[in-house]
CHARMM internal coordinates of N, CA and C (Angstrom, degrees):
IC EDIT
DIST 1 N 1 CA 1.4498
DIST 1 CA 1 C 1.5303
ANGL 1 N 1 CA 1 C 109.06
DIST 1 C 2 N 1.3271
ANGL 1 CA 1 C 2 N 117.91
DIHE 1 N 1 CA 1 C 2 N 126.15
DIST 2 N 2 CA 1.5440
ANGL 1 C 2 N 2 CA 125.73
DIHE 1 CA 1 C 2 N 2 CA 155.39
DIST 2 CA 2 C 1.0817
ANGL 2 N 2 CA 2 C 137.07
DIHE 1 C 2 N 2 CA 2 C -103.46
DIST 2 C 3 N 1.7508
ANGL 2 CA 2 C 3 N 117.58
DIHE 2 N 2 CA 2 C 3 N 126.85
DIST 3 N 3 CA 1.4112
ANGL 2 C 3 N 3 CA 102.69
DIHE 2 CA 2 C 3 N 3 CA -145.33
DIST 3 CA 3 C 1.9897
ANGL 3 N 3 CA 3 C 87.33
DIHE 2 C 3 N 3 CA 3 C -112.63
DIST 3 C 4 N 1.0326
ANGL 3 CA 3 C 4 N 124.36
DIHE 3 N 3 CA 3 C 4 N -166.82
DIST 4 N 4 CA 1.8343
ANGL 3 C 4 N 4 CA 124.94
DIHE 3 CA 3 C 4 N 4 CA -162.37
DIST 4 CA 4 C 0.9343
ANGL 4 N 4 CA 4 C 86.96
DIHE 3 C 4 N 4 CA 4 C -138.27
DIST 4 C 5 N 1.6999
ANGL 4 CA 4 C 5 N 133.02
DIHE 4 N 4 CA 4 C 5 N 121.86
DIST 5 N 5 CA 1.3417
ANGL 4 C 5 N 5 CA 103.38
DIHE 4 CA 4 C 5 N 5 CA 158.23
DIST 5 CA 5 C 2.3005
ANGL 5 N 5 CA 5 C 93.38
DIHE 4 C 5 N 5 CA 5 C -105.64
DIST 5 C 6 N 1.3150
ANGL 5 CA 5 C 6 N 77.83
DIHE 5 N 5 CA 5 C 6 N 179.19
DIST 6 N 6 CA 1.8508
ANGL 5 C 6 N 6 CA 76.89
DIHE 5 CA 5 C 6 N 6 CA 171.21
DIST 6 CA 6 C 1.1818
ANGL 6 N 6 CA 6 C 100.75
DIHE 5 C 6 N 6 CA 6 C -127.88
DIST 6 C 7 N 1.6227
ANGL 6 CA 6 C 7 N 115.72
DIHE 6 N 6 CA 6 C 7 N 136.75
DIST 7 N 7 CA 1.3693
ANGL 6 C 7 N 7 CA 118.25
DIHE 6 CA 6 C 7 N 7 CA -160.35
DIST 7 CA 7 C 1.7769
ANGL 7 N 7 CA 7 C 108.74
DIHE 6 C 7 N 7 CA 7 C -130.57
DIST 7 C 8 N 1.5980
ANGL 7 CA 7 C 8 N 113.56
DIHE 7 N 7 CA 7 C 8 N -4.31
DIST 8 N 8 CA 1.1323
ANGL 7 C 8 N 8 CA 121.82
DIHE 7 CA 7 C 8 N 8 CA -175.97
DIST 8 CA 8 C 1.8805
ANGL 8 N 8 CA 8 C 118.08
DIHE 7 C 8 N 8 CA 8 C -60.34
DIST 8 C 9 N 1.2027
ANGL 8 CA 8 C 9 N 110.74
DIHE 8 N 8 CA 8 C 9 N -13.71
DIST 9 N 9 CA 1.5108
ANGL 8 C 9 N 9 CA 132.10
DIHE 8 CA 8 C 9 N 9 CA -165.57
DIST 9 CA 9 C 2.2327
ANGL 9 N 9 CA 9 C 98.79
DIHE 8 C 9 N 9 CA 9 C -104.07
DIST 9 C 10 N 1.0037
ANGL 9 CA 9 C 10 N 102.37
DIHE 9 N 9 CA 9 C 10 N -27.48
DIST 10 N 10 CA 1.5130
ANGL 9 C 10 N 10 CA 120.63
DIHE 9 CA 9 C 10 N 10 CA 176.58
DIST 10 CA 10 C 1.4478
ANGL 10 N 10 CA 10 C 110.23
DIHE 9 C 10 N 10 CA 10 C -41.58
DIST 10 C 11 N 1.5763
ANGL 10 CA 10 C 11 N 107.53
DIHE 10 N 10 CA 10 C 11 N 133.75
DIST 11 N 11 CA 1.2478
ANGL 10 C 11 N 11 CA 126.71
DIHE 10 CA 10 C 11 N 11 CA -162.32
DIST 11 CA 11 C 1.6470
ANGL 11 N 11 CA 11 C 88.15
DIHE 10 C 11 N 11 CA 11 C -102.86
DIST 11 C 12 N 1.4077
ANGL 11 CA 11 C 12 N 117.12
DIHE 11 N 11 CA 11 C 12 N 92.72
DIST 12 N 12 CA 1.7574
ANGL 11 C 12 N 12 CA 108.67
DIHE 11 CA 11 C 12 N 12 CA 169.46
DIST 12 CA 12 C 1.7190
ANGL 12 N 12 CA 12 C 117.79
DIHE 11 C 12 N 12 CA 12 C -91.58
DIST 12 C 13 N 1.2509
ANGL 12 CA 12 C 13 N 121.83
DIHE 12 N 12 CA 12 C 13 N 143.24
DIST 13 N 13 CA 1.3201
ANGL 12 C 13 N 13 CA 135.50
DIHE 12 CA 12 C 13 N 13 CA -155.79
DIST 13 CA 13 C 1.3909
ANGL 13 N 13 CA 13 C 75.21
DIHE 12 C 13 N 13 CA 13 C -139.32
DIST 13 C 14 N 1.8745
ANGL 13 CA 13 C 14 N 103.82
DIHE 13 N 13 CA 13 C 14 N 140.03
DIST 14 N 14 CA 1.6843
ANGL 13 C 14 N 14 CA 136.69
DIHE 13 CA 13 C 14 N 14 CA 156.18
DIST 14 CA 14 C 1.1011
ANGL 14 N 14 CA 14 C 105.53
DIHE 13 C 14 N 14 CA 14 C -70.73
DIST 14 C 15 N 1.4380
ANGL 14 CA 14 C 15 N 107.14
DIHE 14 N 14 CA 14 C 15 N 144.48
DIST 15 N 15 CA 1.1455
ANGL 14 C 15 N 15 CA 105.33
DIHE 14 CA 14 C 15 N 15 CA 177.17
DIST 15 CA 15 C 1.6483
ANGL 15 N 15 CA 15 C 109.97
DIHE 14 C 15 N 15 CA 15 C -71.80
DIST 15 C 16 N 1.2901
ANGL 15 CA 15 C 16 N 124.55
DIHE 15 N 15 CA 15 C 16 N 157.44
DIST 16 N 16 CA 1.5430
ANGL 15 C 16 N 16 CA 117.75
DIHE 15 CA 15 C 16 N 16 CA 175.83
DIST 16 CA 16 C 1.7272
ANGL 16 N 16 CA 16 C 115.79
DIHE 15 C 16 N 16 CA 16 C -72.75
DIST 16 C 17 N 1.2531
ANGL 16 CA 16 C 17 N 121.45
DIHE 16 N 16 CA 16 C 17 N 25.08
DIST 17 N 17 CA 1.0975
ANGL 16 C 17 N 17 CA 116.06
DIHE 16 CA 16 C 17 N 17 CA 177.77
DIST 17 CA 17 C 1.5780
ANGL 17 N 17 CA 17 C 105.93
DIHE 16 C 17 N 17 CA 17 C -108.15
DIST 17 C 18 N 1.6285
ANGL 17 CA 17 C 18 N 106.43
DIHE 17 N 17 CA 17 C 18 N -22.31
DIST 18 N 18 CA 1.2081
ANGL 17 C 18 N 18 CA 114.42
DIHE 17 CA 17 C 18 N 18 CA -163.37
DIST 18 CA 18 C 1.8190
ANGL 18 N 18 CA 18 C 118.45
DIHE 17 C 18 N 18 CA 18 C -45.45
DIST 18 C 19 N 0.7711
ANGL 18 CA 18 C 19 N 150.02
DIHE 18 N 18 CA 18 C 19 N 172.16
DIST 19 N 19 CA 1.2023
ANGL 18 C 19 N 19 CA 140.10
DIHE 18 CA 18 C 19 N 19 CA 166.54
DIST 19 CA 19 C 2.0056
ANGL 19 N 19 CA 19 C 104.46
DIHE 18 C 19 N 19 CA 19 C -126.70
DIST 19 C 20 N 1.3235
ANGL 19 CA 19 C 20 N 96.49
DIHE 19 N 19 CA 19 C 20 N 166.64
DIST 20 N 20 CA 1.7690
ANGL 19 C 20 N 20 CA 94.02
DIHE 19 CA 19 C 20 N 20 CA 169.07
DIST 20 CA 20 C 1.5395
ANGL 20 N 20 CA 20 C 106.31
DIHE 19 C 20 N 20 CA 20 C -72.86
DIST 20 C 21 N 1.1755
ANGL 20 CA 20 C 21 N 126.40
DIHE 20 N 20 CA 20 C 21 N 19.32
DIST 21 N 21 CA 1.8002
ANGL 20 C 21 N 21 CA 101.00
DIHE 20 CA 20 C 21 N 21 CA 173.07
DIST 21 CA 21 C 1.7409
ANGL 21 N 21 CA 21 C 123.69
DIHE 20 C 21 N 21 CA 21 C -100.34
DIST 21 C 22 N 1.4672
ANGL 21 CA 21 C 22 N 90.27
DIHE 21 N 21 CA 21 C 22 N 18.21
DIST 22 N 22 CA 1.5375
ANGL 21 C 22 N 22 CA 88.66
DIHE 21 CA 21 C 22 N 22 CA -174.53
DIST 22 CA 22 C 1.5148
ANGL 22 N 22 CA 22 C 135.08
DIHE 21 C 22 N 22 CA 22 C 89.68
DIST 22 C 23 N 1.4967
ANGL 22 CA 22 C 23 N 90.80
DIHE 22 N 22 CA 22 C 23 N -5.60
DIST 23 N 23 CA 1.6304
ANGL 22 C 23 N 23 CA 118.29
DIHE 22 CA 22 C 23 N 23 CA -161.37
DIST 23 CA 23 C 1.9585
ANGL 23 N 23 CA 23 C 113.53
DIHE 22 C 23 N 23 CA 23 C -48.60
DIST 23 C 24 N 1.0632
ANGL 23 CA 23 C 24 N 110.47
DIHE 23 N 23 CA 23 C 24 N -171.56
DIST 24 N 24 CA 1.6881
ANGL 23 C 24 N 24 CA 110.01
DIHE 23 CA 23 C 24 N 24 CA 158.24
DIST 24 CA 24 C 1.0915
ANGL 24 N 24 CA 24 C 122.81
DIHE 23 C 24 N 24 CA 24 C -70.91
DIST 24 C 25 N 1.5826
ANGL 24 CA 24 C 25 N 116.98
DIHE 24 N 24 CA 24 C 25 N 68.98
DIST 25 N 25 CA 1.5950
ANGL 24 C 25 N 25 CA 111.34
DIHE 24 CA 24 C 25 N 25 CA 168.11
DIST 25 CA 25 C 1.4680
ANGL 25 N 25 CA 25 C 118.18
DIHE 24 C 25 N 25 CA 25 C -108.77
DIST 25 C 26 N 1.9333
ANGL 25 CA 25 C 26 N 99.24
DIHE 25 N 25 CA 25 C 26 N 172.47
DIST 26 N 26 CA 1.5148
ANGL 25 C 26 N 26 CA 90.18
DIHE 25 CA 25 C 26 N 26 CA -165.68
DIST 26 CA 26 C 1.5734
ANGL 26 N 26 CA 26 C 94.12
DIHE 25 C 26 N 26 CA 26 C -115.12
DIST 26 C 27 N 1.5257
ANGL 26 CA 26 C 27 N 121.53
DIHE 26 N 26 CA 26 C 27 N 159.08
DIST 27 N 27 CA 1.6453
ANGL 26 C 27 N 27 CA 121.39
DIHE 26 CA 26 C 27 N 27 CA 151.28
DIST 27 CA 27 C 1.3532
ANGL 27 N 27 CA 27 C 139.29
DIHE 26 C 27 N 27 CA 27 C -89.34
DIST 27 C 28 N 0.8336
ANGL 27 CA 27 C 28 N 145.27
DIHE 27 N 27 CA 27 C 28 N 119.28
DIST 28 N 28 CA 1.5143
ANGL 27 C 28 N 28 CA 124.49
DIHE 27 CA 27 C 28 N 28 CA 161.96
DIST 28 CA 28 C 1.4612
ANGL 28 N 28 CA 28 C 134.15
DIHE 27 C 28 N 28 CA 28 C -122.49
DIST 28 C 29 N 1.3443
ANGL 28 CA 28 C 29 N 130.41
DIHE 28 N 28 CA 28 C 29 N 174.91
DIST 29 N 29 CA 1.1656
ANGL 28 C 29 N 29 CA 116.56
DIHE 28 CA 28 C 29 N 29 CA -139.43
DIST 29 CA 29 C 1.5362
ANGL 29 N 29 CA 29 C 107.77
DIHE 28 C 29 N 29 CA 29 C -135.99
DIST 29 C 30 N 1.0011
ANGL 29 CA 29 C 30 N 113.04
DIHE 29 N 29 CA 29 C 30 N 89.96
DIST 30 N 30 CA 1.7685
ANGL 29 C 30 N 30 CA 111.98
DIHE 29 CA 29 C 30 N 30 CA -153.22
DIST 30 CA 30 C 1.8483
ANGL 30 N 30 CA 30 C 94.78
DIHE 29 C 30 N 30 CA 30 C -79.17
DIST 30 C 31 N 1.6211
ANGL 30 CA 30 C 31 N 103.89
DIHE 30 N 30 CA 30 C 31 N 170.40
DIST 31 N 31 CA 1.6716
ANGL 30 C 31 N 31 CA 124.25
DIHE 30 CA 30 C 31 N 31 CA -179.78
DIST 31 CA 31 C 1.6689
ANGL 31 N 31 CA 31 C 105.39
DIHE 30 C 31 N 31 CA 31 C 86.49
DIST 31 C 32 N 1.3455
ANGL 31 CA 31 C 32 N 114.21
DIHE 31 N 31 CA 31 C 32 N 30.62
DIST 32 N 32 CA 1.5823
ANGL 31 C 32 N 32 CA 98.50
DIHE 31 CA 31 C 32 N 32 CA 163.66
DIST 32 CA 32 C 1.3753
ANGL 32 N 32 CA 32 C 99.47
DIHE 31 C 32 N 32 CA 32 C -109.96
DIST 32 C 33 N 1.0807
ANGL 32 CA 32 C 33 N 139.40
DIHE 32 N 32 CA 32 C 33 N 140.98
DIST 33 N 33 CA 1.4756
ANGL 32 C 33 N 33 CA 141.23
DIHE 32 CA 32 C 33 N 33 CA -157.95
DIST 33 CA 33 C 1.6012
ANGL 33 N 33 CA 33 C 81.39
DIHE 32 C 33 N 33 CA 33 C -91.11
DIST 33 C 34 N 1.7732
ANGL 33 CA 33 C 34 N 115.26
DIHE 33 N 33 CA 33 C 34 N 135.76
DIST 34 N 34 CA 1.3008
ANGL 33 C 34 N 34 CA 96.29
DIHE 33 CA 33 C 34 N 34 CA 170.97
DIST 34 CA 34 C 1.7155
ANGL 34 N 34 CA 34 C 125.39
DIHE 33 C 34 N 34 CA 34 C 123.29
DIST 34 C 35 N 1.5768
ANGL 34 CA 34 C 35 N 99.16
DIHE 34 N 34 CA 34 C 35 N -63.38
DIST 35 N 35 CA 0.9912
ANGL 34 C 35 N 35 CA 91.27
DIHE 34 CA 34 C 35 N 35 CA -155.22
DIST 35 CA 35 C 1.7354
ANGL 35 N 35 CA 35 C 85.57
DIHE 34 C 35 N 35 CA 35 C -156.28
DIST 35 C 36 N 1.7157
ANGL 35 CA 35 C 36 N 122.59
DIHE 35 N 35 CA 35 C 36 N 154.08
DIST 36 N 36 CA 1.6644
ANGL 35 C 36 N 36 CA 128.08
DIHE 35 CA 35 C 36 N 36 CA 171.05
DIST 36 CA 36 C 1.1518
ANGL 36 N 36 CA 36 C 86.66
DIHE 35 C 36 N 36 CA 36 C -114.93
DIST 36 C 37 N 1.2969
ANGL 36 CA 36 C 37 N 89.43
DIHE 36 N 36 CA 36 C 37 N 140.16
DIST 37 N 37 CA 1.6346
ANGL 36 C 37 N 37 CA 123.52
DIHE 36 CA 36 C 37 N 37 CA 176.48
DIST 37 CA 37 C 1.9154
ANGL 37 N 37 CA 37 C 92.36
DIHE 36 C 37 N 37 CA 37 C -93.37
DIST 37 C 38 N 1.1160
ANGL 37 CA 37 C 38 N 98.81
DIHE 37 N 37 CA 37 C 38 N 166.17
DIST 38 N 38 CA 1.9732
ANGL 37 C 38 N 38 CA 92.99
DIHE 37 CA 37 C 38 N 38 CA -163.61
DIST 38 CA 38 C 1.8917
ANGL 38 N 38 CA 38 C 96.02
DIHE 37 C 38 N 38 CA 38 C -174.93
DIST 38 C 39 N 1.2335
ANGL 38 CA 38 C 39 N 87.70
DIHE 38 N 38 CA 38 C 39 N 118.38
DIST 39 N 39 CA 1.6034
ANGL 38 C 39 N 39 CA 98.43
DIHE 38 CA 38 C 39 N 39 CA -175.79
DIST 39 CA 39 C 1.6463
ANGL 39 N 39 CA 39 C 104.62
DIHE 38 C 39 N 39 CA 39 C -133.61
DIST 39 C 40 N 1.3702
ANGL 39 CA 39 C 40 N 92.57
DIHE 39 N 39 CA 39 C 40 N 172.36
DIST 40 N 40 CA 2.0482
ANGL 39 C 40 N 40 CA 100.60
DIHE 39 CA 39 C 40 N 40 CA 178.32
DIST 40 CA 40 C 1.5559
ANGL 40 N 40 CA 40 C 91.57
DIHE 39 C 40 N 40 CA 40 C -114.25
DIST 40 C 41 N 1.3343
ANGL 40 CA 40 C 41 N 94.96
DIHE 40 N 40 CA 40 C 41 N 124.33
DIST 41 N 41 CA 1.8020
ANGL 40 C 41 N 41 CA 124.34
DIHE 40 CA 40 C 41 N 41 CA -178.97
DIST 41 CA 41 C 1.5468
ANGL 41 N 41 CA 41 C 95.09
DIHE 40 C 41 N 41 CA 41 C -50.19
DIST 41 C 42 N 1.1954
ANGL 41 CA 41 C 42 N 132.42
DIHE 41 N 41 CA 41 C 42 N -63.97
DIST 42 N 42 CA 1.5141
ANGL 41 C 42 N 42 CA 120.11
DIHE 41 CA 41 C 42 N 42 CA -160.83
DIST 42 CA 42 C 1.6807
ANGL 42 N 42 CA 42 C 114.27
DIHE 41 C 42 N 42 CA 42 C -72.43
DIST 42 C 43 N 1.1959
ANGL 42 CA 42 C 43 N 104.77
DIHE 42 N 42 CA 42 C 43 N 10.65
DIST 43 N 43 CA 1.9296
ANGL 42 C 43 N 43 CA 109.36
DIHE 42 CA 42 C 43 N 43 CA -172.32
DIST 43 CA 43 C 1.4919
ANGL 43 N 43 CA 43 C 94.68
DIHE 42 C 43 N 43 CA 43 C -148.30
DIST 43 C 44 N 1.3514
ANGL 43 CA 43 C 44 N 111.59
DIHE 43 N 43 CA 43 C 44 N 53.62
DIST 44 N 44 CA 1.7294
ANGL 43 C 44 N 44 CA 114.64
DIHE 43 CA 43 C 44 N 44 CA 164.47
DIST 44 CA 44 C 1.4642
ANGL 44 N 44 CA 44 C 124.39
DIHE 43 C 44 N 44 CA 44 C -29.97
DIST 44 C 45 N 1.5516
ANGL 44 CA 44 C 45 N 104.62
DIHE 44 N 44 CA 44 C 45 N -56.62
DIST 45 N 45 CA 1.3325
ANGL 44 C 45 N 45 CA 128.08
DIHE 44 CA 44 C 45 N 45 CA 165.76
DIST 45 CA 45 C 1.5628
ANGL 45 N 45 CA 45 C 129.33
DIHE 44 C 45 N 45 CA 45 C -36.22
DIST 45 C 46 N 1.6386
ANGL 45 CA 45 C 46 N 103.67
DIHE 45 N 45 CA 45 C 46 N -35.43
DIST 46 N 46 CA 1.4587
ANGL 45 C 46 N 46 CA 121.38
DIHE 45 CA 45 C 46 N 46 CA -164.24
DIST 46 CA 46 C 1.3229
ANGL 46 N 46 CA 46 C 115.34
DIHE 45 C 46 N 46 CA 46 C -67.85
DIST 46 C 47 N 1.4674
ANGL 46 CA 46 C 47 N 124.06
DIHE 46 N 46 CA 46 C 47 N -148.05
DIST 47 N 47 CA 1.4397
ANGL 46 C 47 N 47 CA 111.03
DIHE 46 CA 46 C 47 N 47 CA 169.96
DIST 47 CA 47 C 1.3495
ANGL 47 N 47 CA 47 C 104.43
DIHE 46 C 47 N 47 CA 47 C -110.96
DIST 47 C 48 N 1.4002
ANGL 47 CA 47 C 48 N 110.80
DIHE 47 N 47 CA 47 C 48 N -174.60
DIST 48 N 48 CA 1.9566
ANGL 47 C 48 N 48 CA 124.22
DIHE 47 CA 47 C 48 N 48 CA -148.33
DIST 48 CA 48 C 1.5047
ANGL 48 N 48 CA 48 C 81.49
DIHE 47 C 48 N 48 CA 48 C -122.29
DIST 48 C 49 N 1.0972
ANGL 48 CA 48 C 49 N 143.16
DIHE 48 N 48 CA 48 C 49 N 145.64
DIST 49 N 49 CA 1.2262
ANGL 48 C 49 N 49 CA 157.87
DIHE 48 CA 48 C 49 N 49 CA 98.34
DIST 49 CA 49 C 2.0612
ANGL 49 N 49 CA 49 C 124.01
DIHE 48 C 49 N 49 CA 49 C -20.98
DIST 49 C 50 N 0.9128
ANGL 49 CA 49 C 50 N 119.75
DIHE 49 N 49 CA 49 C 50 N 100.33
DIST 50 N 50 CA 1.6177
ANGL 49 C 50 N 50 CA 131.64
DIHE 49 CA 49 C 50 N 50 CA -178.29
DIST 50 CA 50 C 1.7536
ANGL 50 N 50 CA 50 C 114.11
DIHE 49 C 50 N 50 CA 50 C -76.35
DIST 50 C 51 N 1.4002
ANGL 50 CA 50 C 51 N 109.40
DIHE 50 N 50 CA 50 C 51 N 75.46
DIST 51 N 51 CA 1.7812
ANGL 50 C 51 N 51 CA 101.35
DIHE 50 CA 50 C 51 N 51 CA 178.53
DIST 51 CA 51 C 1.4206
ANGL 51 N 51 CA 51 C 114.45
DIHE 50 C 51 N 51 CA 51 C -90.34
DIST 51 C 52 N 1.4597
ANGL 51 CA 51 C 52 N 112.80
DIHE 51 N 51 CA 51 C 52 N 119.99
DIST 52 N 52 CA 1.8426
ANGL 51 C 52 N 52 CA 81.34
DIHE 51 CA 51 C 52 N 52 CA 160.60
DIST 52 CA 52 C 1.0245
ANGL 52 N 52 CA 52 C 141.21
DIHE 51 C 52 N 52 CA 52 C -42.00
DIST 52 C 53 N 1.1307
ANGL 52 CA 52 C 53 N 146.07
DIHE 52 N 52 CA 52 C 53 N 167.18
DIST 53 N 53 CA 1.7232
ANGL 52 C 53 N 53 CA 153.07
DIHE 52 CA 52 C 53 N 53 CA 145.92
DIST 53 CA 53 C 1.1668
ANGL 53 N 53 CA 53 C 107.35
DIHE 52 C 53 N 53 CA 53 C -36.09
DIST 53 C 54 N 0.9401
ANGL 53 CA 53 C 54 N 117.80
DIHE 53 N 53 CA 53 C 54 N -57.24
DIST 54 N 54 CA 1.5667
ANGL 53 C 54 N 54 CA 112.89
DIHE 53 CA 53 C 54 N 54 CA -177.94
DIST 54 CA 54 C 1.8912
ANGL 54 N 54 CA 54 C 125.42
DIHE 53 C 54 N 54 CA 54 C -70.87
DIST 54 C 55 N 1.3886
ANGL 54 CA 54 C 55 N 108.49
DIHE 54 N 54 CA 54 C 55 N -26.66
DIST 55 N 55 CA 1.0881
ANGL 54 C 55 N 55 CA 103.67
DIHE 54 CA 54 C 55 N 55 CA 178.58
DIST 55 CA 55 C 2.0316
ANGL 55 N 55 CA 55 C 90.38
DIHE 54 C 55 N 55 CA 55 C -86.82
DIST 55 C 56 N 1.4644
ANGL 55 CA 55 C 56 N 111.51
DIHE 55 N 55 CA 55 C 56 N -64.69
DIST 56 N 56 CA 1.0270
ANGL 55 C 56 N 56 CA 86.72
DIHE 55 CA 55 C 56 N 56 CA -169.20
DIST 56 CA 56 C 2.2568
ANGL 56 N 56 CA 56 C 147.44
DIHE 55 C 56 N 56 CA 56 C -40.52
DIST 56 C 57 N 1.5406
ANGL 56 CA 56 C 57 N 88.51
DIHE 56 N 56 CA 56 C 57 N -22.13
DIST 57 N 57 CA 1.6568
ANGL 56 C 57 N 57 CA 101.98
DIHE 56 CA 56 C 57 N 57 CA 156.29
DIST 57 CA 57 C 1.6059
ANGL 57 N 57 CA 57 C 120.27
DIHE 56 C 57 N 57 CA 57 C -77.40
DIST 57 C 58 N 1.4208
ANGL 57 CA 57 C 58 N 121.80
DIHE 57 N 57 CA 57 C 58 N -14.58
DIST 58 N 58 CA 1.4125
ANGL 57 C 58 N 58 CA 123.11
DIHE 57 CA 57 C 58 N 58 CA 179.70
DIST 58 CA 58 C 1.8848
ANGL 58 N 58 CA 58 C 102.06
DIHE 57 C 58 N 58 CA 58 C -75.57
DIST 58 C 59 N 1.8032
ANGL 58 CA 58 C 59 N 98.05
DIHE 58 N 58 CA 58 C 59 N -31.58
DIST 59 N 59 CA 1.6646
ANGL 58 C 59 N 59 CA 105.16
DIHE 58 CA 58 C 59 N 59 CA -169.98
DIST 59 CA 59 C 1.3197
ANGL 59 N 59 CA 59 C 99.85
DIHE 58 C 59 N 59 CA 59 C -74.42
DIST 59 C 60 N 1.5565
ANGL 59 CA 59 C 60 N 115.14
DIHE 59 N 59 CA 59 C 60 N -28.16
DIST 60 N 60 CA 1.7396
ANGL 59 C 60 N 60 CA 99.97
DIHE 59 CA 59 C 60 N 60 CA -165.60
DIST 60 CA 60 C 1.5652
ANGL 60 N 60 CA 60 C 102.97
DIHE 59 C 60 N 60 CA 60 C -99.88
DIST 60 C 61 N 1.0741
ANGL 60 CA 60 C 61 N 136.38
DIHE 60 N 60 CA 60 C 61 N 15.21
DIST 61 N 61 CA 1.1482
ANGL 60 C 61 N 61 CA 139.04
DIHE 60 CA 60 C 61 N 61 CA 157.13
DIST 61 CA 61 C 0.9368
ANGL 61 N 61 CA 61 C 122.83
DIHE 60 C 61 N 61 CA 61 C -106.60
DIST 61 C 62 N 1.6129
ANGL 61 CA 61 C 62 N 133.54
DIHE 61 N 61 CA 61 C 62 N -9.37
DIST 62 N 62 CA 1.6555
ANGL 61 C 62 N 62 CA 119.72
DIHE 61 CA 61 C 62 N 62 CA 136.91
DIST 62 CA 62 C 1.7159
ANGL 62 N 62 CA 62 C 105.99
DIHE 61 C 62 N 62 CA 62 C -78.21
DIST 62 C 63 N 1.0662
ANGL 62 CA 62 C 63 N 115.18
DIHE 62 N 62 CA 62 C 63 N -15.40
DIST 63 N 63 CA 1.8778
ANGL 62 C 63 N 63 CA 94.65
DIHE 62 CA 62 C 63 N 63 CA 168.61
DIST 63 CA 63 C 1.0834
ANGL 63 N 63 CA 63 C 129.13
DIHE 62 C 63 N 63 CA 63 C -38.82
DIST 63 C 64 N 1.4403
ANGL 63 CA 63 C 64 N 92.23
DIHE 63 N 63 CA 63 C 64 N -68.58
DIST 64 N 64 CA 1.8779
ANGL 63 C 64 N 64 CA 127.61
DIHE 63 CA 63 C 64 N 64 CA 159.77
DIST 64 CA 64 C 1.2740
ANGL 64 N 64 CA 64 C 116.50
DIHE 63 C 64 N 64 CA 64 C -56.56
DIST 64 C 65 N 1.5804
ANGL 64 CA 64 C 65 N 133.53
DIHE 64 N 64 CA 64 C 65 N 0.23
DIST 65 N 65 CA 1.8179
ANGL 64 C 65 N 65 CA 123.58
DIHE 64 CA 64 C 65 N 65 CA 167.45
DIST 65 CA 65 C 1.1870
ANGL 65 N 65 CA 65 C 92.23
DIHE 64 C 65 N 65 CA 65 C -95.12
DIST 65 C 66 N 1.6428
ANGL 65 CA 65 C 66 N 127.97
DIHE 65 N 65 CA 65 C 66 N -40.43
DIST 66 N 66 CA 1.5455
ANGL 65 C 66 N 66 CA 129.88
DIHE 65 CA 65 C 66 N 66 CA -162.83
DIST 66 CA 66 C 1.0643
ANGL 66 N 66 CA 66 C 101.85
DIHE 65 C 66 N 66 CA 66 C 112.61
DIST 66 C 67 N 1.4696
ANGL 66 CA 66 C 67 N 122.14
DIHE 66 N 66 CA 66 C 67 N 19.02
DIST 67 N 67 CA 1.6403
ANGL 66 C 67 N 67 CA 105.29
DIHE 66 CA 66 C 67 N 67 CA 174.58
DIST 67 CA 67 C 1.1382
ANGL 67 N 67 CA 67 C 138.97
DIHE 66 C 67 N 67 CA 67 C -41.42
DIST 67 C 68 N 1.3800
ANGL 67 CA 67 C 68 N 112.89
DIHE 67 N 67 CA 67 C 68 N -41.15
DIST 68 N 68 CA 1.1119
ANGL 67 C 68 N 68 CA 127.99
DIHE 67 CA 67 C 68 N 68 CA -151.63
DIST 68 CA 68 C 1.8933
ANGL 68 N 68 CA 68 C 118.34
DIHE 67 C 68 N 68 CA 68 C -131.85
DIST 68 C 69 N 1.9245
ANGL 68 CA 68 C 69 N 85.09
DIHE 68 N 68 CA 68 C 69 N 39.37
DIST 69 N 69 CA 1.4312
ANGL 68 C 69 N 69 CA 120.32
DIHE 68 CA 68 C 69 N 69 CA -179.89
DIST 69 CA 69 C 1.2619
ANGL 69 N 69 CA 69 C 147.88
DIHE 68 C 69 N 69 CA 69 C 44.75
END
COOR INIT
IC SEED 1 N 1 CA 1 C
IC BUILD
């Protein structure tokens, strides 16, 4: 099954790591029951990445252990 979401109306938030230099940051776009919408800040335009909820909280809690160094 493929589901559509529509994301043009999407409230995107920096990530809080981002800094003002323009750097490699990512957005995402919270209130889809389900699933983060997840984009690269310098290509707004581009396409969104689809995580579940669940994986995407599994990613930000190895952020926050240091998993991923």
């Amino acid at each position: 099954m493929v589901t559509t979401i529509e994301l043009v109306a999407a409230a995107w938030r920096k990530s809080s790591y981002s800094g003002g230099n323009g750097g490699n940051c990512i957005e995402v776009a919270p209130g889809f029951p389900g699933v983060v919408p997840v984009r690269d800040s310098k290509d707004p335009e581009g396409p969104a990445l689809l995580f579940s909820a669940t994986a995407w909280e599994s990613f930000l809690t190895a952020v926050r252990a240091g998993d991923f160094g």
